[in-house]
C-alpha positions as CSV (number, residue, x, y, z in Angstrom):
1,X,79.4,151.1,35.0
2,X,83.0,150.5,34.5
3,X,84.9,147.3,34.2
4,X,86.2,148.2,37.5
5,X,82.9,148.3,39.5
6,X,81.5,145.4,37.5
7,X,84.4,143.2,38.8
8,X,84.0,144.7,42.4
9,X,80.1,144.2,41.6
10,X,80.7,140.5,40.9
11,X,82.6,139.6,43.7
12,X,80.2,141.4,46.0
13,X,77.6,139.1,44.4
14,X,80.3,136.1,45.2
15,X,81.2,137.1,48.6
16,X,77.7,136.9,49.2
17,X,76.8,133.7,47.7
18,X,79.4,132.2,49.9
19,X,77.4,131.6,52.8
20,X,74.5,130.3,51.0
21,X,76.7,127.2,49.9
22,X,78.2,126.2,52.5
23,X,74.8,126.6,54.6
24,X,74.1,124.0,51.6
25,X,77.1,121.6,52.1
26,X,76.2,121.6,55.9
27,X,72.6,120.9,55.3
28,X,74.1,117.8,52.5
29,X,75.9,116.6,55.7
30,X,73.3,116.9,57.7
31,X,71.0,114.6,55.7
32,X,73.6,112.4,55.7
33,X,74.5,112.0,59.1
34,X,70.8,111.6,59.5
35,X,70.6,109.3,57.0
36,X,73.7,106.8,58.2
37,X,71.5,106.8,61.6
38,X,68.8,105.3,60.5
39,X,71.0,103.3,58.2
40,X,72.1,101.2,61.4
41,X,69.1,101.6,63.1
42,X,66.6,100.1,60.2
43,X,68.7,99.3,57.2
44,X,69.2,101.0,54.0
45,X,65.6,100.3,52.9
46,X,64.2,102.5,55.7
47,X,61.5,105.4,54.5
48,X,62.3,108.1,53.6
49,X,60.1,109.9,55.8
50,X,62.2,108.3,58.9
51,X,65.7,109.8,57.3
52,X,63.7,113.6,57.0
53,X,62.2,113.3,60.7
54,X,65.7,112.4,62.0
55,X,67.2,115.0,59.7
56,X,64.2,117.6,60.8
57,X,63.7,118.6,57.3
58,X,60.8,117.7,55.0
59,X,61.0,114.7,52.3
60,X,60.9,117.1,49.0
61,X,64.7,118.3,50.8
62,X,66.0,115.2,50.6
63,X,64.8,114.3,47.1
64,X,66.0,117.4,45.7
65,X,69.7,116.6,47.2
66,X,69.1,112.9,46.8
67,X,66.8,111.9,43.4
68,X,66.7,108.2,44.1
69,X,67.5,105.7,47.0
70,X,70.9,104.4,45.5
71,X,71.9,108.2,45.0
72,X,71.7,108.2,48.7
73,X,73.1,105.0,49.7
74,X,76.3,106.0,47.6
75,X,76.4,109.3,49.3
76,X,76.0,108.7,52.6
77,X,78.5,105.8,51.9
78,X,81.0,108.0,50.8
79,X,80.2,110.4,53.5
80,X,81.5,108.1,55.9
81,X,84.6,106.9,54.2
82,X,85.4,110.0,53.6
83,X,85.0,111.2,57.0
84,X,87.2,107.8,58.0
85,X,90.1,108.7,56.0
86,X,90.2,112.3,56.8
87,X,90.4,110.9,60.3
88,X,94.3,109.4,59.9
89,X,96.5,112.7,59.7
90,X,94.4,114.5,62.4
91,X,95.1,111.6,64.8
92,X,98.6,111.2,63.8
93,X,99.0,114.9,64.7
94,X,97.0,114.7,67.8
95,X,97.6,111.8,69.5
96,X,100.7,110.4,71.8
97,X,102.2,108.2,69.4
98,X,101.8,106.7,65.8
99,X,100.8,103.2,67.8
100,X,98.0,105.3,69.5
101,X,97.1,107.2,66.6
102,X,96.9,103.7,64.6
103,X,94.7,101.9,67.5
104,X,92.4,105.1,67.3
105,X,92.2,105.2,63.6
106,X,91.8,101.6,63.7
107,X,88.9,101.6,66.3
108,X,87.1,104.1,63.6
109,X,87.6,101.7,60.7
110,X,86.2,99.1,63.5
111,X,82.9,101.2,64.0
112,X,82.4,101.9,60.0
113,X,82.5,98.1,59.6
114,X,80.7,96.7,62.2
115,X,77.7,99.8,62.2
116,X,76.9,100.1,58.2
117,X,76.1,96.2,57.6
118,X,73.3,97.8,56.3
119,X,75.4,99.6,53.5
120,X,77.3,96.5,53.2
121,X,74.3,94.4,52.4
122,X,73.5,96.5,49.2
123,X,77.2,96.7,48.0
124,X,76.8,93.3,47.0
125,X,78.2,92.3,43.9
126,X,75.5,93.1,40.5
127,X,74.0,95.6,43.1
128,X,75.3,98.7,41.2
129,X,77.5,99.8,43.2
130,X,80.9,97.4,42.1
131,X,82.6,101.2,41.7
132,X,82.3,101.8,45.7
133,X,84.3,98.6,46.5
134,X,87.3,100.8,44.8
135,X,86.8,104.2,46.2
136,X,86.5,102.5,49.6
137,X,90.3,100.8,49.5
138,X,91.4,103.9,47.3
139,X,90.7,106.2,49.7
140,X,91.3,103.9,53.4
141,X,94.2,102.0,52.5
142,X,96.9,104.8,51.9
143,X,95.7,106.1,55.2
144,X,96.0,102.9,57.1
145,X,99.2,103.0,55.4
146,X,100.5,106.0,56.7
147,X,100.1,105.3,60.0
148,X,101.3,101.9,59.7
149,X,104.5,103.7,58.5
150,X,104.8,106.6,60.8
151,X,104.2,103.2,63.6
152,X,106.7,101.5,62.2
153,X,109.4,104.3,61.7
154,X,108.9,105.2,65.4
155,X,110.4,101.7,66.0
156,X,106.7,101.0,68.0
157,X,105.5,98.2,65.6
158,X,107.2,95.6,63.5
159,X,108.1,96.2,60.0
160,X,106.2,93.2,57.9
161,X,102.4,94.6,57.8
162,X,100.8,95.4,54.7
163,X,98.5,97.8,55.3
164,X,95.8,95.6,52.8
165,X,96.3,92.6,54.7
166,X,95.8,94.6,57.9
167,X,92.4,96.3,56.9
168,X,91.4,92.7,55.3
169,X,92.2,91.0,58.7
170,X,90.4,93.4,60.4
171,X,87.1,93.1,57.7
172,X,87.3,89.2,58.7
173,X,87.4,89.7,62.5
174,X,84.0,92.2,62.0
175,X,82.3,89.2,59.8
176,X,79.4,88.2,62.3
177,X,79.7,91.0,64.7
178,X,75.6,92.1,64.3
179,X,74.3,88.3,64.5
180,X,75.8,87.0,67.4
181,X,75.8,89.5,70.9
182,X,77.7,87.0,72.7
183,X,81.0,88.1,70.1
184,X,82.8,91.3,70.7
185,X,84.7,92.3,67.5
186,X,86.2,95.6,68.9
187,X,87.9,93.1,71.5
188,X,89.1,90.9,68.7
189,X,90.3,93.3,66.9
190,X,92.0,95.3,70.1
191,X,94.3,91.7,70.5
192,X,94.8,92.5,66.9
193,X,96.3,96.1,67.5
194,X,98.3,94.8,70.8
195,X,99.9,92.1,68.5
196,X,101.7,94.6,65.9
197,X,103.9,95.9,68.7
198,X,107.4,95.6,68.1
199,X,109.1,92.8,70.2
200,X,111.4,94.0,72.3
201,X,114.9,93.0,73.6
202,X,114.5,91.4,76.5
């Protein structure tokens, strides 16, 4: 065989193994998504038999993915930041203003907060997971910055918000939002979003 047909042998052989991982990846995500359910349904310490019937997969899948509990608690954490800040530039591309892209982005950041007070009850601090409290604003608050900017470049939203402060007033507005029903922290929090609008001349 020549070094010709070994390279066009080897990328055959790649070409082919292509499919196989990213049937993989959407199978990860798939555990995940399961996983996050039943998360918010039952907390983190849920079995592990719940996550594979609601993932339709048996339990050895998820420990071969997932070894241990906090192995899947960071994952599926991550899972949902990430899917959070990959959020920001397709709303600010999609929707009818930065403002509206911010509110929409903003409602999603509302819903990761308020829905994974399971997640947020292991993140404690000395829970072993003090590295997650990083990724999270790493990874959120450039994005919540962006849009901030693009808002405030628009001329839609005034021009003193720090885009740590926001997210931080937001966090405090969520505080309470799964103990008491009568307290609606999506409303708060849409007074909140009306409130950055730029003041206009009258």
């Amino acid at each position: 065989m020549t070094i010709r047909d070994e390279g066009v042998e080897q990328a055959a052989r790649q070409k082919a193994a292509r499919p196989k991982r990213a049937d993989a990846q959407r199978n990860e995500q798939a555990l995940l998504d399961a996983a996050a359910a039943v998360f918010v349904r039952s907390g983190v310490e849920a079995p592990v038999r719940d996550i594979a019937a609601e993932a339709g997969v048996g339990m050895g899948t998820i420990y071969r993915h997932f070894p241990t509990r906090a192995d899947l608690v960071v994952a599926v954490y991550r899972h949902q930041v990430e899917a959070c800040a990959e959020a920001g530039p397709v709303l600010l591309a999609q929707a009818d203003s930065p403002h509206a892209a911010l509110g929409q982005w903003i409602n999603l950041f509302v819903d990761f907060l308020v829905t994974k007070h399971g997640l947020a009850a292991v993140l404690q601090p000395g829970g072993g997971f003090d590295a997650l409290h990083s990724y999270f604003l790493d990874r959120l608050v450039p994005v919540c910055a962006r849009l901030l900017s693009a808002a405030i470049d628009a001329g839609e939203i005034r021009a003193d918000i720090d885009a740590l402060e926001l997210m931080y007033g937001i966090g405090n507005l969520c505080v309470g939002a799964g103990n008491d029903p009568r307290y609606d922290a999506r409303r708060m929090v849409g007074l909140l979003i009306a409130g950055l609008r730029q003041s206009r001349p009258a």
